[in-house]
C-alpha positions in Angstrom: 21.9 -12.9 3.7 21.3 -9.9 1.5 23.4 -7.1 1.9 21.5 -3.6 2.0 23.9 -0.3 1.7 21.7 2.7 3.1 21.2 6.4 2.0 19.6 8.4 4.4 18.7 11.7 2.7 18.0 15.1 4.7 17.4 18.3 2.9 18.9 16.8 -0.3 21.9 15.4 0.9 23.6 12.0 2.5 23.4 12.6 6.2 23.5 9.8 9.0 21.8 10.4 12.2 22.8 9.4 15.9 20.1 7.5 17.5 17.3 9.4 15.0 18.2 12.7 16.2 18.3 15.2 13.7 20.4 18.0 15.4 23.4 15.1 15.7 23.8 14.4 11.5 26.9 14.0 9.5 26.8 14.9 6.0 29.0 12.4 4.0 28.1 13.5 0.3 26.3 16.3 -0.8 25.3 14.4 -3.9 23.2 11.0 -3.3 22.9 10.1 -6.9 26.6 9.5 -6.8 26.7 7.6 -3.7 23.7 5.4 -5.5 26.0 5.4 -8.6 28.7 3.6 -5.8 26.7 0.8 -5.0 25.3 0.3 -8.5 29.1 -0.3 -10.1 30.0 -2.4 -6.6 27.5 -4.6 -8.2 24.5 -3.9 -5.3 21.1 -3.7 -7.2 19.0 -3.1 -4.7 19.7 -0.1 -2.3 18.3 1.7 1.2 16.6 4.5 1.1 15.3 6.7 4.3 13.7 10.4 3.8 14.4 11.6 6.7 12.8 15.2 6.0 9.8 12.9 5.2 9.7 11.0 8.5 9.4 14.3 10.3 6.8 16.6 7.8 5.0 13.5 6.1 5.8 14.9 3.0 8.3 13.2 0.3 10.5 15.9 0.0 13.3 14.1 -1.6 10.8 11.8 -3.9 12.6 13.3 -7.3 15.7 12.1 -6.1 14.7 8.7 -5.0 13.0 8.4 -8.6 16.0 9.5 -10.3 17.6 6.2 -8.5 15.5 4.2 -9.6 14.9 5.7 -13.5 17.9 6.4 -14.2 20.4 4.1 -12.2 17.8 1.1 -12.7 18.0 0.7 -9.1 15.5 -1.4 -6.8 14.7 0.6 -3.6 13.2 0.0 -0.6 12.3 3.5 1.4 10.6 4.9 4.5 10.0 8.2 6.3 6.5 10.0 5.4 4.0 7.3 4.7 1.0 8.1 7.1 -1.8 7.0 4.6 -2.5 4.4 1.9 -2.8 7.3 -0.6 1.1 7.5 0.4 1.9 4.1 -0.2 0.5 4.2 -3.9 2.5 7.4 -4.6 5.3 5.7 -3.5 4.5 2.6 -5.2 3.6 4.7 -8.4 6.7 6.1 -8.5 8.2 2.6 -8.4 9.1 2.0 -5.1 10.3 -1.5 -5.0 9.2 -1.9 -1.0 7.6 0.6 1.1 8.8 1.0 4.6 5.8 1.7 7.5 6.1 1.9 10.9 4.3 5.1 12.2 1.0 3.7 9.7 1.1 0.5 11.4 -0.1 2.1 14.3 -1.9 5.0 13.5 -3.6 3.2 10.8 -3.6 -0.3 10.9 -6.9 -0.7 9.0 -5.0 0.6 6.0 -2.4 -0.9 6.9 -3.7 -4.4 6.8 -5.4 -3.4 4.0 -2.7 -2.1 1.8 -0.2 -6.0 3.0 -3.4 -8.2 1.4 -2.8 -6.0 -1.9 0.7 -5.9 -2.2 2.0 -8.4 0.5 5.6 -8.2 -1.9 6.1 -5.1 -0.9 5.2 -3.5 1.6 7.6 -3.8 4.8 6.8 -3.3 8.5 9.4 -1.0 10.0 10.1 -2.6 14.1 11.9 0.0 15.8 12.8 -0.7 19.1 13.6 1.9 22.0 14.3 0.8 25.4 12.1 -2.4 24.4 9.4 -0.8 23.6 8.2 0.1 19.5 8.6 3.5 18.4 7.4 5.2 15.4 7.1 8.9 14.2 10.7 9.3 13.0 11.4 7.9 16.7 9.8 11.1 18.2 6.9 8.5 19.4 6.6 5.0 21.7 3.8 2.5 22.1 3.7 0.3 25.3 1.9 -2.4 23.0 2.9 -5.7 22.9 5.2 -6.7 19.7 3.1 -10.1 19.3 -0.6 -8.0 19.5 1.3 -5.6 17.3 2.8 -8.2 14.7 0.3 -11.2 14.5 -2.4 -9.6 12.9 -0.1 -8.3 10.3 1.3 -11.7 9.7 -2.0 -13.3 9.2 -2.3 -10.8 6.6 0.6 -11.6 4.5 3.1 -9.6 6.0 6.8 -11.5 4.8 8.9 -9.0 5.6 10.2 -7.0 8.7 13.0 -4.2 8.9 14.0 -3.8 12.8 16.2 -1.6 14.1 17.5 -1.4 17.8 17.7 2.4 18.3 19.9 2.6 21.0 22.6 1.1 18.3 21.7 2.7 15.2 24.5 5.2 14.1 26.7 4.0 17.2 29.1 1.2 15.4 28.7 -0.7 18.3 27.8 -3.8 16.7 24.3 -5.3 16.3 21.6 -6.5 19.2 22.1 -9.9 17.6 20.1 -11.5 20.6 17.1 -9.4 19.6 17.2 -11.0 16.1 17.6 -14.3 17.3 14.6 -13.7 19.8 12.3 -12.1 17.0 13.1 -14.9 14.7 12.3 -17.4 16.7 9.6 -16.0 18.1 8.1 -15.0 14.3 9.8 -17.4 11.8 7.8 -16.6 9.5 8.9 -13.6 8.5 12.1 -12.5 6.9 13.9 -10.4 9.2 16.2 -7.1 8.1 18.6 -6.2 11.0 19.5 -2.3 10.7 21.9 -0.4 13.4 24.9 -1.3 14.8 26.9 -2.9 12.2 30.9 -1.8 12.8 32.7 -3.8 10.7 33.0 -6.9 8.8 33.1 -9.4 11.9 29.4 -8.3 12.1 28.4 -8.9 8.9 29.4 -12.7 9.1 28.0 -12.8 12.8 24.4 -11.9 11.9 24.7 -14.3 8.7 25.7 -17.1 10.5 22.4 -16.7 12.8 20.5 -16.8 8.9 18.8 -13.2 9.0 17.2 -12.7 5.6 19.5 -8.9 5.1 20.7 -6.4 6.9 20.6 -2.6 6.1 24.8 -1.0 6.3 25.1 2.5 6.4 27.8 4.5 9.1 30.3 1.5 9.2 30.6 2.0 5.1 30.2 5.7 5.3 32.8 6.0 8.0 35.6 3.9 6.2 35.1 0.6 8.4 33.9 -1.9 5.5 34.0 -1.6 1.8 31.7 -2.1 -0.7 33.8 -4.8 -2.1 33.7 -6.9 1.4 30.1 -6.2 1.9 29.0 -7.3 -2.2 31.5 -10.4 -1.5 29.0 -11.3 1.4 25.8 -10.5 0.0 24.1 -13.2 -1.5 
């Protein structure tokens, strides 16, 4: 199971978010190319990234940054928040973005959607998030009452291989992962490879969603707030 360390980035900086709601953040380092620089020398090569100004405006307000990660830190990164259109993806794939994270697109947009996993099936990444069961989207702001399988299979049949989900109701809240939601999703879709995210408190969960084979998992409060290191989460990483 790969291990993912997170950087959420609002207005420049390394904030995390209770339950995607901007007006409960914590800022935990006013620089985020240090905090990159961190997981780079733990030996993590591929990082995180959410632009959480982007999520709400659509625009990639913290782009330089993320490019700086990659350019300069030879960093791999996966990021969401913003992308609306395919003329977003290839920004963000021009600017070499290493996955590109979609969830309010899928929706919205699913033509381009579908379009944009035949032509780059590698990379691009359906964000799931799940809010009181149902898929939500828009920087969490937004629900659908759609069912996850008429959501997911045509995306599947297109060459969709990878899925990021996050249970909302955990994420920020070191509660521990919905591990009976990944079980259920993979079983019910094992085809794809499935990235838990939200939750995670400690190392315990770490080994508990790797013993139920889940392809990563995203870590971001739990490390930020002192609960795991970066040397226990590399030493599980595989």
């Amino acid at each position: 199971m790969k291990i993912i360390p997170a950087i959420d980035l609002l207005d420049g900086q390394v904030v995390r978010l209770q339950k995607g709601e901007y007006d409960k953040k914590t800022i935990y380092n006013h620089l985020p190319i240090d905090e990159a620089s961190k997981f780079k020398e733990s030996g993590f090569s591929h990082i995180h990234v959410v632009d959480l100004n982007g999520a709400k405006s659509g625009s990639f307000e913290n782009l330089p940054i993320i490019r700086t990660m990659i350019n300069d830190l030879g960093l791999s990164v996966q990021t969401g928040g913003g992308v609306r259109s395919r003329k977003d993806i290839d920004l963000l794939l021009d600017a070499g973005l290493n996955g590109v994270i979609c969830s309010s697109m899928a929706v919205k947009k699913p033509e381009e959607w579908l379009q944009a996993i035949k032509d780059h099936p590698d990379k691009m990444i359906l964000g799931l998030d799940l809010k009181d069961g149902k898929m939500a989207y828009g920087g969490w702001l937004e629900t659908t009452d759609a069912p996850i399988e008429e959501f997911l299979n045509p995306m599947i049949e297109a060459g969709l291989k990878r899925v990021l989900s996050t249970d909302i109701a955990r994420d920020g809240m070191l509660s521990g992962p919905n591990t009976e939601m990944y079980t259920d999703l993979m079983e019910r879709f094992p085809q794809v490879e499935w990235i838990a995210s939200g939750g995670v408190s400690n190392h315990t969960d770490l080994i508990e969603l790797q013993s139920h084979n889940l392809y990563g998992v995203v870590v971001g409060k739990a490390y930020y707030e002192g609960h795991i290191s970066l040397y226990e989460m590399a030493q599980l990483s595989s």
